[in-house]
C-alpha positions as CSV (number, residue, x, y, z in Angstrom):
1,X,7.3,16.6,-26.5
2,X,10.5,14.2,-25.3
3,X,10.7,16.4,-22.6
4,X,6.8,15.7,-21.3
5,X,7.5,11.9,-21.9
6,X,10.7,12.0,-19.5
7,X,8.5,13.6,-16.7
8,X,5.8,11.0,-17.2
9,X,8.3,8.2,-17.1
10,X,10.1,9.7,-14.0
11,X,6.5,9.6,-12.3
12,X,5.9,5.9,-12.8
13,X,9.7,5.3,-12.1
14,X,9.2,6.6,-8.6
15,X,5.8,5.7,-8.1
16,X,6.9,2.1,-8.7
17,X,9.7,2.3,-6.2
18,X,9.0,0.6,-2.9
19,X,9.1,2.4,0.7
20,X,11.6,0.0,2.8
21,X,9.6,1.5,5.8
22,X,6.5,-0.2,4.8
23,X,8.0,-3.4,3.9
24,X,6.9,-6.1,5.4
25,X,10.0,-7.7,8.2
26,X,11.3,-10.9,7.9
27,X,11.0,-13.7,10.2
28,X,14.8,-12.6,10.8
29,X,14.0,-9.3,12.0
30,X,11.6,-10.4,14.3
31,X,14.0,-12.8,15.9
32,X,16.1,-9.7,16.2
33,X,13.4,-7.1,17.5
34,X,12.6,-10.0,20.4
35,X,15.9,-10.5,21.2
36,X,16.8,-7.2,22.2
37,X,13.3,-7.5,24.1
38,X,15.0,-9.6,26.3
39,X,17.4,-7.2,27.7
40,X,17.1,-5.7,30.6
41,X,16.8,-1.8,30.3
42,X,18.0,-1.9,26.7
43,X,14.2,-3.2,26.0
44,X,12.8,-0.1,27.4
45,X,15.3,2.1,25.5
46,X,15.2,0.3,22.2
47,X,10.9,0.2,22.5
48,X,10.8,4.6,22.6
49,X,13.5,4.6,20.1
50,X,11.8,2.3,17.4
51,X,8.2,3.4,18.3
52,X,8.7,7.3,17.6
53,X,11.8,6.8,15.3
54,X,12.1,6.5,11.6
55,X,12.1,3.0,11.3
56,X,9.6,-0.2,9.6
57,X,5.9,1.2,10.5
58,X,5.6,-2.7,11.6
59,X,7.9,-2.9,14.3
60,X,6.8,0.9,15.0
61,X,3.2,-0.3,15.3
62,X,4.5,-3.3,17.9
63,X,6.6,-1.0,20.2
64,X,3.6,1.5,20.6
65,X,0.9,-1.1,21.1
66,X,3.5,-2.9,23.8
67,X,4.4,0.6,25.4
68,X,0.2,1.2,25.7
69,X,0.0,-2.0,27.4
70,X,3.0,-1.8,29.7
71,X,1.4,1.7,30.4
72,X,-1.7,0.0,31.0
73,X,-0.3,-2.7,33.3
74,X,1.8,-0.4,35.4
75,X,-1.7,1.4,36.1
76,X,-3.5,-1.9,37.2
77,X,-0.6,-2.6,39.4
78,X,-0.3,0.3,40.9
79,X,-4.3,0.2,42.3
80,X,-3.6,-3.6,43.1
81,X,-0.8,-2.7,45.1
82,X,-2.3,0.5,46.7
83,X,-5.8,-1.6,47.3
84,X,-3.5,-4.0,49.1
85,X,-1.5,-1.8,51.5
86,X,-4.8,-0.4,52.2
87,X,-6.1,-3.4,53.4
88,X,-3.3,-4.2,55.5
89,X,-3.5,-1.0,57.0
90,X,-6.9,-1.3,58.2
91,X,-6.6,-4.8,59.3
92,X,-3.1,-3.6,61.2
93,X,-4.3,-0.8,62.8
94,X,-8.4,-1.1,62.4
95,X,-11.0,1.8,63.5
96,X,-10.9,2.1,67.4
């Protein structure tokens, strides 16, 4: 009988317990996070490392959704660009 109370209290003692992973970051953390942002190269590095690490599912959640929209960015620029050397193309060297 003691023995089933220790397992029930072991239960609620760990279900109580709070994942530091799901915690929400501090203002000081984000200065942090935005800071290395600022980096050259280190930015880049630091943004794969914390979006597929094991790390705070916050700053996880911000380095995917800025990796998606740097991915989506680099797409758009790439058929600006390519629309645009197109253009001078025809314009340099026109249809004879």
């Amino acid at each position: 009988m003691e023995n089933d109370y220790n397992v029930g209290y072991q239960e609620n003692q760990n279900s109580n317990q709070m994942d530091p992973n799901k915690s929400v970051m501090t203002m000081g953390e984000w200065l942090v996070t935005l800071l290395i942002m600022i980096v050259p190269c280190v930015n880049i590095i630091m943004m794969f490392v914390w979006a597929f690490g094991n790390g705070n599912e916050n700053r996880k959640n911000f380095c995917r959704a800025n990796l998606v929209m740097q991915l989506i960015w680099g797409v758009i620029a790439i058929i600006f660009y390519v629309t645009i050397f197109a253009g001078i193309m025809a314009a340099a060297y026109g249809s004879y």
